[in-house]
C-alpha positions as a Markdown table, in Angstrom:
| # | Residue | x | y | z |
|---|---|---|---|---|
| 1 | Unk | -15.4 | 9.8 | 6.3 |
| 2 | Unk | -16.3 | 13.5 | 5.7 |
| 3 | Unk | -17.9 | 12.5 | 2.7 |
| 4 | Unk | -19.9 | 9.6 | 3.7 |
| 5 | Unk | -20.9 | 10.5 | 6.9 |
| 6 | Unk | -22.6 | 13.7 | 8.9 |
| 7 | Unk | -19.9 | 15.7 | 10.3 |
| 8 | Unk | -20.8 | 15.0 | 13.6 |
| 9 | Unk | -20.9 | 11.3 | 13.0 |
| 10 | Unk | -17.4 | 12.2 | 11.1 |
| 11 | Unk | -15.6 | 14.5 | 13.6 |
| 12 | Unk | -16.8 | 11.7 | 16.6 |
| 13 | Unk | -15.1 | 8.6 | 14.7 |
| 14 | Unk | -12.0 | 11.1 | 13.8 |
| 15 | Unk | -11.6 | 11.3 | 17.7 |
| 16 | Unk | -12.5 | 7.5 | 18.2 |
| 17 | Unk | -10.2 | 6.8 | 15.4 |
| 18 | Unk | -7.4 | 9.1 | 16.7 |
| 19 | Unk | -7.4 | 7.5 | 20.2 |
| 20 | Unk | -7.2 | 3.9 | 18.9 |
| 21 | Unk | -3.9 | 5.0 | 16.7 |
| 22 | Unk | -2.5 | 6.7 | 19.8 |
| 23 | Unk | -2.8 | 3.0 | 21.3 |
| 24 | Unk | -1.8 | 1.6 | 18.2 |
| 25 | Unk | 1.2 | 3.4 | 18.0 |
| 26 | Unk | 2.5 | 2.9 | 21.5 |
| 27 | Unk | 1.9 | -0.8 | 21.6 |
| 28 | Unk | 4.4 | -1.0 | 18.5 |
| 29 | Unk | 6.5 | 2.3 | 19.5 |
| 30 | Unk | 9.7 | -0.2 | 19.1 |
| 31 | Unk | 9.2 | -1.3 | 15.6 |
| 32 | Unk | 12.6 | -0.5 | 13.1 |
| 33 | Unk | 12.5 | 2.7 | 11.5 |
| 34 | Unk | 12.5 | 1.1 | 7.9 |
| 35 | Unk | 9.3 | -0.6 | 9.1 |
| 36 | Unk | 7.4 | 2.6 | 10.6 |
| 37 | Unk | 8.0 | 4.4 | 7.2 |
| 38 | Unk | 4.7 | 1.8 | 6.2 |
| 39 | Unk | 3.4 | 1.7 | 9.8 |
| 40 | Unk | 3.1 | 5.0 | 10.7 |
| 41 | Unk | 1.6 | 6.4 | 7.7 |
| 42 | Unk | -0.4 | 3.9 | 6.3 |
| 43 | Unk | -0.9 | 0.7 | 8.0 |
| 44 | Unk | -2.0 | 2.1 | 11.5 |
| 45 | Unk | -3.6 | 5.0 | 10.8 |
| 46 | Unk | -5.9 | 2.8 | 8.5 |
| 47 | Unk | -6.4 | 0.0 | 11.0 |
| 48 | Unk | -7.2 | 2.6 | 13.6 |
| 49 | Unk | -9.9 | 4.2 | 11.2 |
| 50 | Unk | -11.1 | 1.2 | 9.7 |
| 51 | Unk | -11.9 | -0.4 | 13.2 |
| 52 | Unk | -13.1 | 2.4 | 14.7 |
| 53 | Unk | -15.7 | 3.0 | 11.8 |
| 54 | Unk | -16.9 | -0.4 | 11.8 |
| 55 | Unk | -18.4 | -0.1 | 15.4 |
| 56 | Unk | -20.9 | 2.3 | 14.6 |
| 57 | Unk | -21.4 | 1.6 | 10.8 |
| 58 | Unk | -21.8 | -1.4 | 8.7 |
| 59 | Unk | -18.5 | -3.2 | 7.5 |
| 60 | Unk | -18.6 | -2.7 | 4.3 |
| 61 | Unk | -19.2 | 1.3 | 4.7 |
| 62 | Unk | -16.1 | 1.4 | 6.9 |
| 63 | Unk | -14.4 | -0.5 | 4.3 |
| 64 | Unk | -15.0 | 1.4 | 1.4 |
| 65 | Unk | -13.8 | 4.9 | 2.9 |
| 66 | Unk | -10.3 | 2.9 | 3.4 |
| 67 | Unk | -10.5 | 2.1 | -0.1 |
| 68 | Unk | -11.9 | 5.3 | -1.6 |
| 69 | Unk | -8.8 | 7.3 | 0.1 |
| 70 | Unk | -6.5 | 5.0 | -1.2 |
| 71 | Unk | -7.9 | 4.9 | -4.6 |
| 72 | Unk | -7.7 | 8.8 | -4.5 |
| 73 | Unk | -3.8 | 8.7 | -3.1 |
| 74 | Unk | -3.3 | 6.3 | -5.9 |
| 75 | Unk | -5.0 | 8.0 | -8.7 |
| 76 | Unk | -3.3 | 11.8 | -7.8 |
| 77 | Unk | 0.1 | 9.6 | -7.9 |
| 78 | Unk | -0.2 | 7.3 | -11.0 |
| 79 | Unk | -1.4 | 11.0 | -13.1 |
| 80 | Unk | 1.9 | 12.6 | -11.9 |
| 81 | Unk | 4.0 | 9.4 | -12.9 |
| 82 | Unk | 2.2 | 9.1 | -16.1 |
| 83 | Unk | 2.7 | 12.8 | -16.8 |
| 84 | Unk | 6.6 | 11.7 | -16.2 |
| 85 | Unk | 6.7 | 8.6 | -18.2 |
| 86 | Unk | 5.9 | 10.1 | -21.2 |
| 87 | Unk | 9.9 | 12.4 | -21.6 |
| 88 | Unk | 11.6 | 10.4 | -23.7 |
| 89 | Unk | 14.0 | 7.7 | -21.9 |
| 90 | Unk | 11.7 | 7.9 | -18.5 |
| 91 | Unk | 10.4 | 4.6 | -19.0 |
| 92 | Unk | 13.3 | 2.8 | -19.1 |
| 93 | Unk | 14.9 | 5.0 | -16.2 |
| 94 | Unk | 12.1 | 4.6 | -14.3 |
| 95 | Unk | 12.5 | 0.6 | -14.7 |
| 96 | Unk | 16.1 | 0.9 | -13.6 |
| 97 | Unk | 15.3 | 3.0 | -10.7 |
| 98 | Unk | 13.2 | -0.4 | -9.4 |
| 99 | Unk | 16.5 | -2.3 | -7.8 |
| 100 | Unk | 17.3 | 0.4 | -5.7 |
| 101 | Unk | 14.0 | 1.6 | -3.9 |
| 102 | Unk | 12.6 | -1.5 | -4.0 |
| 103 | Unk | 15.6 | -2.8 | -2.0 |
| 104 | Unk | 15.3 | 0.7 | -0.1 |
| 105 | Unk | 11.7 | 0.8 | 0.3 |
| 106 | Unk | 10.8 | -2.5 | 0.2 |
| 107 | Unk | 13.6 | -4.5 | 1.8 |
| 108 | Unk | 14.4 | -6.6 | 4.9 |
| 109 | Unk | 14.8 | -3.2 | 6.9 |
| 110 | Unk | 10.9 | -2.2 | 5.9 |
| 111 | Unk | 9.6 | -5.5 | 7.3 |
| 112 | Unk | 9.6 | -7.3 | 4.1 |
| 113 | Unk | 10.9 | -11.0 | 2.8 |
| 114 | Unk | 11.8 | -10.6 | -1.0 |
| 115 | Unk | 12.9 | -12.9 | -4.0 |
| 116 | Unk | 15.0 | -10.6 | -5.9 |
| 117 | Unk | 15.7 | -12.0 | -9.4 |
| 118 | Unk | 18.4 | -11.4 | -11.8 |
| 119 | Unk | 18.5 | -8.8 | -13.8 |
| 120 | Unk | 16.8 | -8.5 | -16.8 |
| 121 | Unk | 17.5 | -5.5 | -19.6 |
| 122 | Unk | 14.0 | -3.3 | -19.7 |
| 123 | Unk | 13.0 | -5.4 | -16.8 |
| 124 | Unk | 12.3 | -5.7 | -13.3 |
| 125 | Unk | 11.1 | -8.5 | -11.3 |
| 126 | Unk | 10.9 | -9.0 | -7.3 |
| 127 | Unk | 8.6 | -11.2 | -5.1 |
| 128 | Unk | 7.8 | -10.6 | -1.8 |
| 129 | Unk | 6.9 | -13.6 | 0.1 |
| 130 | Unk | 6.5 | -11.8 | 3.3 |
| 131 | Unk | 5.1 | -7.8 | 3.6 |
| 132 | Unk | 4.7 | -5.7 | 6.8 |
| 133 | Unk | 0.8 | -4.8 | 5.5 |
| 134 | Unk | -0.5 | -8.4 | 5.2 |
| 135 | Unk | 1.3 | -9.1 | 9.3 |
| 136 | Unk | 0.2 | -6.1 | 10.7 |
| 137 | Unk | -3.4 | -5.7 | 9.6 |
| 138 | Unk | -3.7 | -9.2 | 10.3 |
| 139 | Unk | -2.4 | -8.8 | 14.1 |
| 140 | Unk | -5.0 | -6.2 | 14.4 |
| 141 | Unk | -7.7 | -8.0 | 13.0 |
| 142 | Unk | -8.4 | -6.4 | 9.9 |
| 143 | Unk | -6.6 | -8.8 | 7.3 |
| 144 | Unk | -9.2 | -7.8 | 4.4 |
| 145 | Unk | -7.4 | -4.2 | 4.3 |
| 146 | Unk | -4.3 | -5.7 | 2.9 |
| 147 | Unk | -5.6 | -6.4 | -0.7 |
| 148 | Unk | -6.5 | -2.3 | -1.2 |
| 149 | Unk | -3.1 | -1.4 | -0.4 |
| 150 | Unk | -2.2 | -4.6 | -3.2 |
| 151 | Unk | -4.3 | -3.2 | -5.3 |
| 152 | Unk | -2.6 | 0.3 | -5.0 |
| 153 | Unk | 0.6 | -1.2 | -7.3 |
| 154 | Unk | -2.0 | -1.7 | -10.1 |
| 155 | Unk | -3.5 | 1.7 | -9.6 |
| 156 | Unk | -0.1 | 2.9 | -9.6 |
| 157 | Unk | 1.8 | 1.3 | -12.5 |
| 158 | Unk | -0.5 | -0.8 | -14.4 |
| 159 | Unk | -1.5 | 2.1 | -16.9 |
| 160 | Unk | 1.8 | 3.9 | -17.3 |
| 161 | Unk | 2.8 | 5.0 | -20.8 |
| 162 | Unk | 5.6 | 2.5 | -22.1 |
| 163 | Unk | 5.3 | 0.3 | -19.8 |
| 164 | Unk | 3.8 | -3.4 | -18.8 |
| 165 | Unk | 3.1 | -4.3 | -15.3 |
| 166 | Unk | 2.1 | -7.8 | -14.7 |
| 167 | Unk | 1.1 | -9.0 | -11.4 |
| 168 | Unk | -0.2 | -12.6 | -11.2 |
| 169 | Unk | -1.4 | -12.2 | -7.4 |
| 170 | Unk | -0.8 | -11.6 | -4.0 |
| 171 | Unk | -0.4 | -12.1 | -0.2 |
| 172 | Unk | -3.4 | -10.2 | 0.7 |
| 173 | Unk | -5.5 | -11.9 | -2.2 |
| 174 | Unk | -4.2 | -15.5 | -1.2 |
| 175 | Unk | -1.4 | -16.1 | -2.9 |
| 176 | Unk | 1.7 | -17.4 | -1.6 |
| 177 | Unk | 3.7 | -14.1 | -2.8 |
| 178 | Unk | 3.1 | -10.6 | -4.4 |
| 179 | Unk | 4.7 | -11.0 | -7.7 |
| 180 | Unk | 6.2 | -7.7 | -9.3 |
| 181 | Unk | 7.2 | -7.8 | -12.8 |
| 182 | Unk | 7.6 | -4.7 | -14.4 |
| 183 | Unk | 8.5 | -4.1 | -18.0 |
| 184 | Unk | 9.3 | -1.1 | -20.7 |
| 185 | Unk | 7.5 | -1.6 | -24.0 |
């Protein structure tokens, strides 16, 4: 917002903004843990700033600073991955290393519904037919965030060095799952 905005106008929606996620936060204080690892740091915080913002500018301005600091988060991450990927071996480690965080980071105890498929050598493929982004930014009434934070898997991993991410839609896009298919080349 400190970009796009006066600082007064900034600082005054940070304090709006900061309010709203105090709310936010105590109306779902008894949430698992797994699923305040997204909440907490992502979700809410972007609901809470989103909203706010959207009261005193147009929609798609408030929009677009949710998606420019997520394209930024992205970006910084997919360079240091890249950077990784391109030791020898890294690729197909790092496609290995999928069954376990995704079930860690991604699983039933993060809020999420998966299809986890059989696996694959140089492969990895999961759906998830049910995410903790696309419920709770839709039970705060801000359902069109959900496709940025989709979007921030193909920022992520769909330019990596040796390897082939394939995503054929999502929840927050429409689709009845958020397919994951990721493969070394």
């Amino acid at each position: 917002m400190d970009r796009q905005l006066t600082l007064k106008r900034s600082n005054f929606l940070w304090r709006k903004a900061t309010k709203r996620l105090d709310s936010i936060l105590d109306q779902y204080k008894d949430l698992p843990k797994g699923v305040h690892a997204h909440t907490d740091s992502r979700i809410f915080p972007s609901a809470a700033i989103y909203l706010t913002a959207k009261e005193y500018i147009p929609a798609e301005k408030a929009y677009c600073i949710i998606e420019n600091a997520a394209i930024k988060n992205t970006t910084e991450l997919e360079h240091k991955l890249a950077r990784m990927m391109k030791n020898p071996g890294m690729a197909g480690l790092f496609v290995r290393m999928w069954d376990p965080v995704s079930r860690r980071m991604f699983g039933e105890s993060c809020g999420f519904k998966n299809v986890f498929y059989p696996k694959e050598k140089n492969a990895y493929r999961m759906d998830i037919v049910e995410c903790p982004y696309n419920r709770y930014f839709t039970e705060l009434g801000c359902t069109e965030l959900t496709k940025i934070f989709c979007e921030n898997d193909d920022r992520m991993y769909g330019n990596l060095p040796g390897l082939m991410f394939i995503r054929t839609g999502t929840l927050g896009k429409g689709a009845q799952k958020c397919d994951f298919y990721l493969k070394k080349c």
